[in-house]
FITI-366307 format. One record per residue: residue in one letter; x, y, z of N, C-alpha, C, O in turn. Coordinates in steps of 0.02 Angstrom, whole numbers. Layout:
<sites>
site resn: A; n.x: X; n.y: Y; n.z: Z; ca.x: X; ca.y: Y; ca.z: Z; c.x: X; c.y: Y; c.z: Z; o.x: X; o.y: Y; o.z: Z;
...
</sites>
This chain:
<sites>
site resn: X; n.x: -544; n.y: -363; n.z: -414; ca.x: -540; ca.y: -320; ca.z: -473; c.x: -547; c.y: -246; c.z: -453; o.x: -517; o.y: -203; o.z: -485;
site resn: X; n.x: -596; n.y: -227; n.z: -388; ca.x: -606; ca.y: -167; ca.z: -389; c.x: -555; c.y: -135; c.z: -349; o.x: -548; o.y: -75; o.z: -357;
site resn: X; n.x: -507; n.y: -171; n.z: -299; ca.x: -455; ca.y: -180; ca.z: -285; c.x: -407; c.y: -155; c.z: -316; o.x: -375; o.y: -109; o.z: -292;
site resn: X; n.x: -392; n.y: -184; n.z: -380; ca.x: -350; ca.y: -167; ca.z: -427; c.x: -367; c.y: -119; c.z: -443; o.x: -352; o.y: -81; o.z: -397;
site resn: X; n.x: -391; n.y: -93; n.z: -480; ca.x: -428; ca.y: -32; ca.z: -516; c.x: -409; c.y: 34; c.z: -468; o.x: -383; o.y: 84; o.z: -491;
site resn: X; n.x: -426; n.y: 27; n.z: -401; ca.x: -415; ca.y: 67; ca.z: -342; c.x: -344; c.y: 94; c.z: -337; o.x: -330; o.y: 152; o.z: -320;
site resn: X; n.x: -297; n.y: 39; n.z: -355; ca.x: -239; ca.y: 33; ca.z: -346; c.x: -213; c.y: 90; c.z: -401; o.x: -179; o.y: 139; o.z: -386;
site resn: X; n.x: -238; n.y: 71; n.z: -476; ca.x: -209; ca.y: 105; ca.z: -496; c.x: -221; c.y: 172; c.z: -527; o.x: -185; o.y: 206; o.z: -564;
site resn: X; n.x: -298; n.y: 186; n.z: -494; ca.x: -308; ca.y: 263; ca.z: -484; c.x: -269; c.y: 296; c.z: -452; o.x: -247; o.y: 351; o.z: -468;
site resn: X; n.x: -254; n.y: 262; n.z: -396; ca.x: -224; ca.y: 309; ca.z: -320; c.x: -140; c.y: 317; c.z: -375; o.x: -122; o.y: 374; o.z: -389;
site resn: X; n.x: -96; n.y: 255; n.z: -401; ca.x: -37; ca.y: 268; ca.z: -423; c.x: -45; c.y: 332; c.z: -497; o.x: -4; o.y: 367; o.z: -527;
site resn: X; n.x: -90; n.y: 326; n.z: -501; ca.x: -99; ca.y: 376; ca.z: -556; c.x: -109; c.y: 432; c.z: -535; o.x: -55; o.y: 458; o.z: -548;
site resn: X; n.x: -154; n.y: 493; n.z: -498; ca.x: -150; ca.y: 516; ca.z: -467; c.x: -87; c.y: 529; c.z: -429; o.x: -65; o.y: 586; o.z: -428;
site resn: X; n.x: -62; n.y: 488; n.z: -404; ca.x: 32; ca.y: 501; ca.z: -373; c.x: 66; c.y: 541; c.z: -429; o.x: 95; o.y: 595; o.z: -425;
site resn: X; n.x: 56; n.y: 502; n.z: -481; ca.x: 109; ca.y: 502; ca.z: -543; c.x: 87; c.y: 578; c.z: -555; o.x: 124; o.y: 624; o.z: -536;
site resn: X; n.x: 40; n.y: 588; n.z: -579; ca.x: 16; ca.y: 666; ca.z: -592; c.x: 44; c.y: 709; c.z: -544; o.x: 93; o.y: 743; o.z: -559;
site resn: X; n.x: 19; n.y: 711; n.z: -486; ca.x: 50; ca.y: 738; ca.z: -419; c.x: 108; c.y: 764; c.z: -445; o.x: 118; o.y: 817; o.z: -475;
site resn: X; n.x: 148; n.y: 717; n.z: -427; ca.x: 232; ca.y: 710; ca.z: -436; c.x: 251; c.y: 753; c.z: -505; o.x: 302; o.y: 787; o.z: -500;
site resn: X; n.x: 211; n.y: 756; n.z: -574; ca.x: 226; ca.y: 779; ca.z: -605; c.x: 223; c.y: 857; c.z: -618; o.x: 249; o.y: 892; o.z: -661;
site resn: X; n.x: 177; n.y: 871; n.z: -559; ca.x: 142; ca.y: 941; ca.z: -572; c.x: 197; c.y: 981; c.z: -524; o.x: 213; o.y: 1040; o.z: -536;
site resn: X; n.x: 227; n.y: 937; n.z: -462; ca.x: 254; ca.y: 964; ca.z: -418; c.x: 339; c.y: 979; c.z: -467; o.x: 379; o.y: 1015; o.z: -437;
site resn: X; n.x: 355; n.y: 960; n.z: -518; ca.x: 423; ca.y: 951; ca.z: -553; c.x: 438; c.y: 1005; c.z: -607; o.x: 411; o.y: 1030; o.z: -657;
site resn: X; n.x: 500; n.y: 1011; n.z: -568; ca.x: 512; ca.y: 1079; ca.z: -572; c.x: 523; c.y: 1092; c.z: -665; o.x: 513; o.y: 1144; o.z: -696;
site resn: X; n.x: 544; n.y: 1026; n.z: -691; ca.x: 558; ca.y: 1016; ca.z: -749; c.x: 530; c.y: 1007; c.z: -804; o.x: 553; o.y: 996; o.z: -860;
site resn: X; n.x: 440; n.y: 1017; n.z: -773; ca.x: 394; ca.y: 998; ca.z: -811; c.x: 407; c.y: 1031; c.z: -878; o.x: 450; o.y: 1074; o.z: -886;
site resn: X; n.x: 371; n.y: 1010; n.z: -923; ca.x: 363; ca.y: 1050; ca.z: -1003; c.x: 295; c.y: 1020; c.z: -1010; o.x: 272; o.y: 966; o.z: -990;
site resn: X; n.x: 259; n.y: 1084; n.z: -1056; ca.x: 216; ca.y: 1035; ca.z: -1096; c.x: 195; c.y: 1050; c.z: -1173; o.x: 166; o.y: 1097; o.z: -1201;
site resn: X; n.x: 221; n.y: 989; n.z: -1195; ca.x: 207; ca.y: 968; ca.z: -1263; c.x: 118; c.y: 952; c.z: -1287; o.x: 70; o.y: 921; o.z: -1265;
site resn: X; n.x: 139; n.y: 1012; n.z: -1366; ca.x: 58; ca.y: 1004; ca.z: -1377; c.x: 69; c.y: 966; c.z: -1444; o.x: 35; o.y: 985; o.z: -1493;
site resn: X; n.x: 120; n.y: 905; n.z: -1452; ca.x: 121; ca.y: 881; ca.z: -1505; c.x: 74; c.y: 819; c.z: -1477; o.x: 71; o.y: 801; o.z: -1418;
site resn: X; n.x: 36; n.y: 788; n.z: -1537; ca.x: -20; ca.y: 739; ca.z: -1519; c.x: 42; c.y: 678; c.z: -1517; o.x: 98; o.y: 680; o.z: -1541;
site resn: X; n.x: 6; n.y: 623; n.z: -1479; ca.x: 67; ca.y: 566; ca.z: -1453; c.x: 23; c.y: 500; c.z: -1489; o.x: -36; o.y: 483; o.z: -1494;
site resn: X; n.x: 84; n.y: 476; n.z: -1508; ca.x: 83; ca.y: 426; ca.z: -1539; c.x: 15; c.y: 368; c.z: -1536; o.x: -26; o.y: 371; o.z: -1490;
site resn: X; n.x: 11; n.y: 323; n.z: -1586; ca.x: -44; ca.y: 284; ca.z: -1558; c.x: -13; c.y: 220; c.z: -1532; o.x: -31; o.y: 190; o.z: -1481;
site resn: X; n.x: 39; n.y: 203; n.z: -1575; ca.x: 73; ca.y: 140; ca.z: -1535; c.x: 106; c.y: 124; c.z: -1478; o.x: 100; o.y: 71; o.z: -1448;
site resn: X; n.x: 149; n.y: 179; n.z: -1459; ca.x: 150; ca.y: 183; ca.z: -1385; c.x: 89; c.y: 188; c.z: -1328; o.x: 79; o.y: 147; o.z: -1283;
site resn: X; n.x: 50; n.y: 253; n.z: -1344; ca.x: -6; ca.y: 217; ca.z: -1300; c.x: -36; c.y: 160; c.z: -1301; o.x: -56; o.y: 143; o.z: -1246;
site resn: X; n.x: -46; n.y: 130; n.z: -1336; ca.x: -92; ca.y: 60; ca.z: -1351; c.x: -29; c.y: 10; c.z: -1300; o.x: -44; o.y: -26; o.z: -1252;
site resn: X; n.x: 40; n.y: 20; n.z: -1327; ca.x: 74; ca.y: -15; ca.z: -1298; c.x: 89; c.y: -7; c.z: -1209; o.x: 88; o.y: -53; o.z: -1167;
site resn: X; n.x: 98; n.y: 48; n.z: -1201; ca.x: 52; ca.y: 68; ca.z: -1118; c.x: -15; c.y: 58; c.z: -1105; o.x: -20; o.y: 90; o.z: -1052;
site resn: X; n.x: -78; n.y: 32; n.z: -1119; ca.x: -142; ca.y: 9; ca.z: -1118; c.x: -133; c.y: -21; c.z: -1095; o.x: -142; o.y: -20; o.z: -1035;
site resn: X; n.x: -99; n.y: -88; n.z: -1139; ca.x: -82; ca.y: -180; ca.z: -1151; c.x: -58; c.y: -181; c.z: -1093; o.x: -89; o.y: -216; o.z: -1053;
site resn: X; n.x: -12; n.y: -153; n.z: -1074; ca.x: 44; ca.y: -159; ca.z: -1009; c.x: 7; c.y: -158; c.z: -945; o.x: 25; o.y: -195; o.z: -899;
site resn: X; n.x: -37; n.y: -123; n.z: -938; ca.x: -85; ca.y: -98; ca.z: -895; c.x: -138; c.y: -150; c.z: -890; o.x: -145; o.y: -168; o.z: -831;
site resn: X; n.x: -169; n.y: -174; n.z: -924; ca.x: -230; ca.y: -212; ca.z: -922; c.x: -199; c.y: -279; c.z: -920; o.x: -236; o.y: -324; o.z: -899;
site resn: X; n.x: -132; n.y: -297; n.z: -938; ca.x: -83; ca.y: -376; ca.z: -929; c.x: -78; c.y: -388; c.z: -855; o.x: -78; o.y: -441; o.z: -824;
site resn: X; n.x: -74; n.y: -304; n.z: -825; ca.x: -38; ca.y: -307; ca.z: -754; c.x: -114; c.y: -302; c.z: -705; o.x: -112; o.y: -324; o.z: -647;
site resn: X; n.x: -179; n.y: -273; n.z: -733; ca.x: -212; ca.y: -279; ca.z: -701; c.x: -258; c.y: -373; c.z: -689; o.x: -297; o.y: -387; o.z: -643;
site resn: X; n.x: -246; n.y: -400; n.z: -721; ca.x: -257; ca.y: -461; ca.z: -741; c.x: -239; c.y: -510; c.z: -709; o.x: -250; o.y: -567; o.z: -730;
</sites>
C-alpha cells in the first residue's frame, strides 16, 4: 500500500512538473466541478486498490 501511495505521489509531482514547465499553461480561477473530481478520486482509489 505504501508502495502505491509512493507511486502516485512521485506521478503526481511529474504531472505538476510537466505542467509548470508548458509553455501553454493557463490558469483558470473558475471553481471545478464536483463530479468530475469525485469521478477522478474513484478512478484513483479503484486503481490504487
Amino acid at each position: 500500500m505504501l508502495e502505491k501511495l509512493m507511486q502516485a505521489a512521485i506521478i503526481t509531482f511529474l504531472l505538476h512538473l510537466l505542467a509548470g514547465i508548458s509553455p501553454h499553461t493557463t490558469i483558470d480561477t473558475a471553481a471545478p466541478a464536483a463530479q468530475p473530481s469525485t469521478a477522478i478520486a474513484r478512478a484513483i482509489f479503484d486503481y490504487l486498490q
